[in-house]
ZAMIZA-486480 format. One record per residue (C-alpha): residue number from 1; x, y, z; residue in one letter. Coordinates in Angstrom, 1 decimal. Each point is the difference from the previous one (the first is absolute). Example, Ala and Ser with C-alpha at 12.3 -4.5 7.8 and 13.67 -1.06 7.14 Angstrom:
<site><resi>1</resi><px>12.3</px><py>-4.5</py><pz>7.8</pz><resn>A</resn></site>
<site><resi>2</resi><px>1.4</px><py>3.4</py><pz>-0.7</pz><resn>S</resn></site>
// end
This chain:
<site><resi>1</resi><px>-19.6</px><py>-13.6</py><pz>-10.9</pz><resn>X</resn></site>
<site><resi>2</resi><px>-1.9</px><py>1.8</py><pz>-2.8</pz><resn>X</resn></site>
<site><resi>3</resi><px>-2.9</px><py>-2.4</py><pz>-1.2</pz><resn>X</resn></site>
<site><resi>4</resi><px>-2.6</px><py>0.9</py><pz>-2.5</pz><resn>X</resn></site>
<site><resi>5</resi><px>-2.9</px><py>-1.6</py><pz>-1.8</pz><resn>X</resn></site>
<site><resi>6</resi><px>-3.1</px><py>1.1</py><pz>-2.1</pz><resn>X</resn></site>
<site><resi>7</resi><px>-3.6</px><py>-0.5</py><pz>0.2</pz><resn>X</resn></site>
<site><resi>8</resi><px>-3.1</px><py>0.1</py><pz>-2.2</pz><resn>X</resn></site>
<site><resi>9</resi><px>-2.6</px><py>2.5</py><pz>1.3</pz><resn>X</resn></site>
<site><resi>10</resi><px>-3.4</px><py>1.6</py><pz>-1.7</pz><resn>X</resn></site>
<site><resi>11</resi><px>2.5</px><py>3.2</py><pz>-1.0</pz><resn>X</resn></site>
<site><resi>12</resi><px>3.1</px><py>-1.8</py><pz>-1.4</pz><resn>X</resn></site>
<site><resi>13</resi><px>3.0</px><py>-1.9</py><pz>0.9</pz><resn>X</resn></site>
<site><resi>14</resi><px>1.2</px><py>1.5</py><pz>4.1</pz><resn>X</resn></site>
<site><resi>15</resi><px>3.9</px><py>-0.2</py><pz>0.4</pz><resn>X</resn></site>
<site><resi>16</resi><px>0.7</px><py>-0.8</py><pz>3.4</pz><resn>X</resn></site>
<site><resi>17</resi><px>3.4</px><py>0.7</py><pz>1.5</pz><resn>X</resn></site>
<site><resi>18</resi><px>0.5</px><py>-0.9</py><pz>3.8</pz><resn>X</resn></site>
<site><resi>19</resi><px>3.0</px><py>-0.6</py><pz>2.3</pz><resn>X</resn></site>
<site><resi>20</resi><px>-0.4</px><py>-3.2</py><pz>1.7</pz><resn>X</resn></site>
<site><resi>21</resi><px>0.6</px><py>0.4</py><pz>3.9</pz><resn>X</resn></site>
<site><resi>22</resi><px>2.8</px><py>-1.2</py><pz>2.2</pz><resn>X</resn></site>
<site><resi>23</resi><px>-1.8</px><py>-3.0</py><pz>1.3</pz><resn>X</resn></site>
<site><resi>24</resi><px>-1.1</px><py>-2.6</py><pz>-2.1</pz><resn>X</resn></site>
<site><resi>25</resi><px>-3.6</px><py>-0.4</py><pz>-0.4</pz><resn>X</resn></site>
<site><resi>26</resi><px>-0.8</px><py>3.9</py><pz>0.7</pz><resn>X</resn></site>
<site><resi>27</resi><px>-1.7</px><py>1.8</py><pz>-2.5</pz><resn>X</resn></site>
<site><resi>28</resi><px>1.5</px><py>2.0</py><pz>-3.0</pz><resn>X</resn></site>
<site><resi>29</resi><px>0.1</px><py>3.8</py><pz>0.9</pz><resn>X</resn></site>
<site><resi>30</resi><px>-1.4</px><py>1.2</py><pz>-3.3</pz><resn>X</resn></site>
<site><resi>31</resi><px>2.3</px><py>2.6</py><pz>-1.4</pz><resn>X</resn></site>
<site><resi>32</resi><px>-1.8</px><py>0.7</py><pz>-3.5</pz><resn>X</resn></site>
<site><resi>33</resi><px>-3.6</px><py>-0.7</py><pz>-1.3</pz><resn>X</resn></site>
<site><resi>34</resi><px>-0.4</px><py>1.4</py><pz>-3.9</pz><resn>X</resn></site>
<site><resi>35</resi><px>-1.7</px><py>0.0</py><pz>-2.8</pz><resn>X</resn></site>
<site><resi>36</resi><px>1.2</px><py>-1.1</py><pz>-3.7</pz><resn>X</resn></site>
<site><resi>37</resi><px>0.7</px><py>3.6</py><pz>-1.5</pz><resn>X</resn></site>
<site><resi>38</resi><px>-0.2</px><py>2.1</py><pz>3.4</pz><resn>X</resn></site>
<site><resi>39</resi><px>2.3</px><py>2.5</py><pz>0.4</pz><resn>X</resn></site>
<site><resi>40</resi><px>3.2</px><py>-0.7</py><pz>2.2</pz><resn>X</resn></site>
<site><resi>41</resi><px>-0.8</px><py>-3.3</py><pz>0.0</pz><resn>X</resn></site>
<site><resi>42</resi><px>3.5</px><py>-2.5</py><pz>0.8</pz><resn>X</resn></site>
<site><resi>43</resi><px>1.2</px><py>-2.1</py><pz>-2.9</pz><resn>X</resn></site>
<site><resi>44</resi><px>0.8</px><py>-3.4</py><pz>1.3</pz><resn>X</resn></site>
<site><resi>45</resi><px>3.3</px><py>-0.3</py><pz>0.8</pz><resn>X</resn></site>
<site><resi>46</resi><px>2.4</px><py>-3.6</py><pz>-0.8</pz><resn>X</resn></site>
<site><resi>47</resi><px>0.9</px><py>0.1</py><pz>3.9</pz><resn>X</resn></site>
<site><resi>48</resi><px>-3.5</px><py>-0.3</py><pz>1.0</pz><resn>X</resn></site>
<site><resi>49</resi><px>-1.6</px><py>-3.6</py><pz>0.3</pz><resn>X</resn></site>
<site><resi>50</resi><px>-3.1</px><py>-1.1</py><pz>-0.8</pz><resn>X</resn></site>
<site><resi>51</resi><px>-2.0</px><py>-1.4</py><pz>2.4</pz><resn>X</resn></site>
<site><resi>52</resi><px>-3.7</px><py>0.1</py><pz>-0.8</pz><resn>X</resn></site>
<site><resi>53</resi><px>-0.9</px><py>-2.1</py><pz>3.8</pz><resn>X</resn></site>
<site><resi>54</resi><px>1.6</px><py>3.0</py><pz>1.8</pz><resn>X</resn></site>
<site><resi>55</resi><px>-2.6</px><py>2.0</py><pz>-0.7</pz><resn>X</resn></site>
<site><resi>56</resi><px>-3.2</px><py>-2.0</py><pz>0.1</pz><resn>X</resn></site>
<site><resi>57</resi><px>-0.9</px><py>2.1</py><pz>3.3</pz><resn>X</resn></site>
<site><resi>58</resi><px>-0.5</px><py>2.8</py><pz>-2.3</pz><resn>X</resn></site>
<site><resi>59</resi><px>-0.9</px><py>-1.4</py><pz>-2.6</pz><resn>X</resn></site>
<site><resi>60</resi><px>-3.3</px><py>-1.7</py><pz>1.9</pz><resn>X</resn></site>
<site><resi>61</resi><px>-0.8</px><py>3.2</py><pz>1.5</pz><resn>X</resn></site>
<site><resi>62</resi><px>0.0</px><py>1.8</py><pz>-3.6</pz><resn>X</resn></site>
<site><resi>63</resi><px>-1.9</px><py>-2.3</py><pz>-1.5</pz><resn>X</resn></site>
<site><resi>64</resi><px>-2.5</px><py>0.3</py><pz>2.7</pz><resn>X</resn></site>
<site><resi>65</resi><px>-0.2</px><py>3.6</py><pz>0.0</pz><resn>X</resn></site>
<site><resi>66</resi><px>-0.3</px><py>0.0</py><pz>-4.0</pz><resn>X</resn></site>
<site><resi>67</resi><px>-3.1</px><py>-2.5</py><pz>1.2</pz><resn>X</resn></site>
<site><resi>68</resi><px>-1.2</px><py>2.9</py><pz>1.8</pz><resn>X</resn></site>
<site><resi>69</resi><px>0.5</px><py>-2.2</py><pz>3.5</pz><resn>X</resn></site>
<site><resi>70</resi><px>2.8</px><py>1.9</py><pz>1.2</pz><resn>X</resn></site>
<site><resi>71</resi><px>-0.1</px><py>3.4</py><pz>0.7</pz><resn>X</resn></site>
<site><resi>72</resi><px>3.5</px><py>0.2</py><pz>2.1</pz><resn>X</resn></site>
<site><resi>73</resi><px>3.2</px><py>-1.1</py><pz>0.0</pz><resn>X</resn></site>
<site><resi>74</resi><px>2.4</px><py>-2.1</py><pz>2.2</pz><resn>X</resn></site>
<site><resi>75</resi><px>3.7</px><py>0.8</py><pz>-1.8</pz><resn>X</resn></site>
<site><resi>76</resi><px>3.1</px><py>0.8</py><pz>1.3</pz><resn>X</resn></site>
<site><resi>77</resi><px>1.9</px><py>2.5</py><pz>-2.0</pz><resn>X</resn></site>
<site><resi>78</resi><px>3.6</px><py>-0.1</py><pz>-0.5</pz><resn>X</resn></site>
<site><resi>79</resi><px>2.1</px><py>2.7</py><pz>1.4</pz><resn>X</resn></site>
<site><resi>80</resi><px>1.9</px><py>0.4</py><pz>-4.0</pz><resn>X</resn></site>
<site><resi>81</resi><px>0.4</px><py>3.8</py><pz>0.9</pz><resn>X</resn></site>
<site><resi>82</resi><px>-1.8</px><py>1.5</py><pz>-2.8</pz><resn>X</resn></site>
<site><resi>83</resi><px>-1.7</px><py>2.2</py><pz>2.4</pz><resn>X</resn></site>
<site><resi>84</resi><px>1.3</px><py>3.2</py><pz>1.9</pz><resn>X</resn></site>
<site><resi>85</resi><px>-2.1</px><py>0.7</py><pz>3.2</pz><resn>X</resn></site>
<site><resi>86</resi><px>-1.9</px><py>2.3</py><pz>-2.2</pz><resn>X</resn></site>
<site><resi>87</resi><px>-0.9</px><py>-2.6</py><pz>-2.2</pz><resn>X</resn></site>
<site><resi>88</resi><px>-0.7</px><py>-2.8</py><pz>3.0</pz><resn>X</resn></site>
<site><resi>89</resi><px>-2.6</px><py>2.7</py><pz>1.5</pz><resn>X</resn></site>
<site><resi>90</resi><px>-1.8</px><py>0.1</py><pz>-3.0</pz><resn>X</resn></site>
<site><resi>91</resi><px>-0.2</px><py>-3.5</py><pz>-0.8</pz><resn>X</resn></site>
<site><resi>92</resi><px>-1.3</px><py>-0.5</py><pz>4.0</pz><resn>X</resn></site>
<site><resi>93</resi><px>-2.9</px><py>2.2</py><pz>-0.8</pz><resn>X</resn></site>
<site><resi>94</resi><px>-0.6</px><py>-2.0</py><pz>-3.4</pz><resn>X</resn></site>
<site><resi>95</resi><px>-0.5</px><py>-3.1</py><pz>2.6</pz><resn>X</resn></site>
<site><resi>96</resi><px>-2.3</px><py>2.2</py><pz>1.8</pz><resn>X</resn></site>
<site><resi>97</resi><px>-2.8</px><py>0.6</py><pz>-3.3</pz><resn>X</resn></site>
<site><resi>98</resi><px>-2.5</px><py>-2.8</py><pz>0.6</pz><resn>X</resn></site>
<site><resi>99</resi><px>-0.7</px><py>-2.1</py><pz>-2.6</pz><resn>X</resn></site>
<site><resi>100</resi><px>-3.4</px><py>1.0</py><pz>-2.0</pz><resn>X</resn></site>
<site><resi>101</resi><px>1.0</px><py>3.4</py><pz>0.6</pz><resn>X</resn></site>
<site><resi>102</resi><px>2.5</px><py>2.9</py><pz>-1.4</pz><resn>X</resn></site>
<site><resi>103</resi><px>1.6</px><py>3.2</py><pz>1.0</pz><resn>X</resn></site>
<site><resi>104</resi><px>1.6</px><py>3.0</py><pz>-2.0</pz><resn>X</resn></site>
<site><resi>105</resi><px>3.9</px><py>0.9</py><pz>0.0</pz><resn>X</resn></site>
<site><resi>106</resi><px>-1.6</px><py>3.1</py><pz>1.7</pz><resn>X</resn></site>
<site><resi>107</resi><px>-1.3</px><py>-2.0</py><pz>3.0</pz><resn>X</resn></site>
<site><resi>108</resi><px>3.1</px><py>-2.2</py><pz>0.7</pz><resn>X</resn></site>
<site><resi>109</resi><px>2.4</px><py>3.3</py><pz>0.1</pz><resn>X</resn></site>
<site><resi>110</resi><px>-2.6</px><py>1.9</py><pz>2.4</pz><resn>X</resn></site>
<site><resi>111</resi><px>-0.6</px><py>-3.1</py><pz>2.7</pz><resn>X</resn></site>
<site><resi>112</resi><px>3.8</px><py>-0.2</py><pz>-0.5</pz><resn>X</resn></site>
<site><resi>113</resi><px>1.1</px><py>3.3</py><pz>0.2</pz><resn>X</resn></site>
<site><resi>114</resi><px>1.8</px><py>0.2</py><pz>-2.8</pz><resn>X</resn></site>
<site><resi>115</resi><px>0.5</px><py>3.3</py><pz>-1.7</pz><resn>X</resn></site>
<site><resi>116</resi><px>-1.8</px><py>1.4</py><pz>-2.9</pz><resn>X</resn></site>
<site><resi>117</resi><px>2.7</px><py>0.7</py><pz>-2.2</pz><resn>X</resn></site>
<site><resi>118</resi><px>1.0</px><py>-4.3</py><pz>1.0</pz><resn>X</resn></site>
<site><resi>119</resi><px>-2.6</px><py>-1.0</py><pz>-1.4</pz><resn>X</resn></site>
<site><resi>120</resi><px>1.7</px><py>-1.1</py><pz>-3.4</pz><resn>X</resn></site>
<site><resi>121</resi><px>2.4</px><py>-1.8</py><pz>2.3</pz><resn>X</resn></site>
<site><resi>122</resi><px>-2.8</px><py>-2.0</py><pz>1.6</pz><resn>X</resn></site>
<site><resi>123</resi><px>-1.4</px><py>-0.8</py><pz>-3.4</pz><resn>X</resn></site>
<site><resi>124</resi><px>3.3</px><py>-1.2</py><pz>-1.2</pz><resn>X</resn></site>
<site><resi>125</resi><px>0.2</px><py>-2.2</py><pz>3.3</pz><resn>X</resn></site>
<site><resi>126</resi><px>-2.5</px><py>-1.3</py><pz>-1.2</pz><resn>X</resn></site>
<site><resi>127</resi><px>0.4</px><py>-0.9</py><pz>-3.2</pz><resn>X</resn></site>
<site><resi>128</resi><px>3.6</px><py>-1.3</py><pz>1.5</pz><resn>X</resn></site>
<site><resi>129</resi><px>-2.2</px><py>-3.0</py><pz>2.0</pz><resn>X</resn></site>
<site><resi>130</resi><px>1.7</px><py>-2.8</py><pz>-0.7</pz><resn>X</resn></site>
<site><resi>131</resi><px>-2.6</px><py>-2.7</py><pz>0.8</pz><resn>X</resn></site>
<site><resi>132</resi><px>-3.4</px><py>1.5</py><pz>-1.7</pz><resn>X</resn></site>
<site><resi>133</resi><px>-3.1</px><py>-1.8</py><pz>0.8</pz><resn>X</resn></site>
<site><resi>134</resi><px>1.2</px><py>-1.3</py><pz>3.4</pz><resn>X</resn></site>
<site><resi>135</resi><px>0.9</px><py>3.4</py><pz>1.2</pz><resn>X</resn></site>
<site><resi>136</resi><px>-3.1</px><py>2.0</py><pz>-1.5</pz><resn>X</resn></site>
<site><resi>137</resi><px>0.8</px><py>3.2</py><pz>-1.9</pz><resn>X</resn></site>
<site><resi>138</resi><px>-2.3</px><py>-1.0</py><pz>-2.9</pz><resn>X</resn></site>
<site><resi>139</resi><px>-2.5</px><py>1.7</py><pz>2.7</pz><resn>X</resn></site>
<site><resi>140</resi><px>1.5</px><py>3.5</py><pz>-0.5</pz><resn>X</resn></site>
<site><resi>141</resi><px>-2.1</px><py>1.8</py><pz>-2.3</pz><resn>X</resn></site>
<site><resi>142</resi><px>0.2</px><py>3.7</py><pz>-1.0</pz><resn>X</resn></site>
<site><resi>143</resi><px>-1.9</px><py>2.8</py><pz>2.0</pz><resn>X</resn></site>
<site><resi>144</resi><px>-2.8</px><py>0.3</py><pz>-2.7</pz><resn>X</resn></site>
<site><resi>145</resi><px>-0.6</px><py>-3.9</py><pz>0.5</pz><resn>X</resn></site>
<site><resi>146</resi><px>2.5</px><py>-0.8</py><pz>-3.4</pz><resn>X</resn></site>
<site><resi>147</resi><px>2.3</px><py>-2.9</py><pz>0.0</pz><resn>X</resn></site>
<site><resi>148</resi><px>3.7</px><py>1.1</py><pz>-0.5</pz><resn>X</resn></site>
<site><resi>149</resi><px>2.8</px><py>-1.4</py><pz>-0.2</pz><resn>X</resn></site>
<site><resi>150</resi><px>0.5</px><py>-3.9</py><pz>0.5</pz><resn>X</resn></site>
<site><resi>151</resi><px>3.2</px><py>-1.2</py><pz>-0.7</pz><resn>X</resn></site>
<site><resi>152</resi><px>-2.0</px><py>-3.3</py><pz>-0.9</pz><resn>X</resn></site>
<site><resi>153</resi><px>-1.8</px><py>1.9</py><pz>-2.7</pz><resn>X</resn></site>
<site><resi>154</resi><px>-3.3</px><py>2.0</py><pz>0.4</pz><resn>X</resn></site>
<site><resi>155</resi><px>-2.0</px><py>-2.8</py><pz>-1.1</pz><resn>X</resn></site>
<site><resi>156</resi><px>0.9</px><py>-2.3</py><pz>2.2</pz><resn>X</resn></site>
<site><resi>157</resi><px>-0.3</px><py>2.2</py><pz>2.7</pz><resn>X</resn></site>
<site><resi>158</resi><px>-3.7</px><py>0.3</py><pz>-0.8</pz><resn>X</resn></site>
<site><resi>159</resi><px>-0.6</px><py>-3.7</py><pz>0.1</pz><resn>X</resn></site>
<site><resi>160</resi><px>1.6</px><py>-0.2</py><pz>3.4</pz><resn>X</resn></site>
<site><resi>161</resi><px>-2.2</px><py>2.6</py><pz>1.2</pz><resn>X</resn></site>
<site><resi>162</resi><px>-3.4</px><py>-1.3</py><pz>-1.7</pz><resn>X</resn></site>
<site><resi>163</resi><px>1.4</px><py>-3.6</py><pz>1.5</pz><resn>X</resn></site>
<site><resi>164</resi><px>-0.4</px><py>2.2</py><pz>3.3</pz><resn>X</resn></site>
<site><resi>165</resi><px>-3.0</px><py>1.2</py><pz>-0.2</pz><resn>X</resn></site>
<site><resi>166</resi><px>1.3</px><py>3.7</py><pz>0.0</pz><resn>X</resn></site>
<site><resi>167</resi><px>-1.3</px><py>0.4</py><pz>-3.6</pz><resn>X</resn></site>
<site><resi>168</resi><px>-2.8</px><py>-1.1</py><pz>-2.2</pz><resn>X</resn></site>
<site><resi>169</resi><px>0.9</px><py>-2.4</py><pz>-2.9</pz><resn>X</resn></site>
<site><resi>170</resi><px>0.5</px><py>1.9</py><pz>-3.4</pz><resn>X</resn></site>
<site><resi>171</resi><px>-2.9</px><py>-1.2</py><pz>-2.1</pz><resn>X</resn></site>
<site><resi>172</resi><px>0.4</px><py>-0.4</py><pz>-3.8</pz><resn>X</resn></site>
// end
């Protein structure tokens, strides 16, 4: 079963979508985490139920990584088949970028061996990430040390990454 819920955070409202598992008391596989206004983000649908408690899990280990206390997390995804194994061997190497830190498209395709003329394919598996924050491709910056694209919105992306430490706070 489809539940869903939505939660407060220092960047706007999260929309989290999960499958709750087999056996009761497991927890939700989270299938989306988005922002309000991010591209390809699901619209709620009627089938889905609400069920704020189902995701408390996550939502606890959000809130303490928006604390700064948490700088990892402990989520099941769910298995919704929005990714080839293209797209699942990116988003493995966006679990590999340590928090605090970032890496260029240009670095993921090389320790991947992904083809030059792929690399638009690997930004675009990117941006396809279904669960931003949790799985970390607001750490991909450009080669010249430029934040692009962020499905979430480049601003945001910014904040998660001053939030990190990986950049100084904009003063003004």
């Amino acid at each position: 079963m489809t539940v869903h819920t939505t939660i407060d955070s220092p960047i706007g409202p999260l929309l989290l979508v999960g499958e709750e598992p087999a056996t009761p008391g497991g927890p939700v596989a989270l299938a989306w985490l988005t922002m309000a206004g991010q591209k390809n983000a699901p619209a709620i649908r009627p089938e889905w139920v609400h069920r704020p408690a189902a995701f408390a899990g996550i939502a606890a280990q959000l809130d303490a990584y928006f604390a700064g206390e948490l700088t990892e997390f402990d989520v099941p995804f769910a298995d919704s088949g929005t990714g080839s194994d293209f797209r699942q061997r990116i988003w493995d190497a966006l679990m590999a970028v340590p928090y605090g830190t970032t890496t260029t498209y240009g670095e993921i395709a090389r320790r991947l061996g992904v083809p030059r003329a792929e690399v638009r394919a690997l930004g675009a598996a990117i941006g396809a990430n279904p669960v931003s924050i949790v799985r970390p491709c607001h750490r991909v910056i450009g080669a010249d040390g430029s934040l692009r694209g962020y499905a979430g919105g480049l601003e945001r992306k910014r904040d998660l990454l001053t939030l990190e430490g990986a950049l100084q706070p904009m003063l003004g």
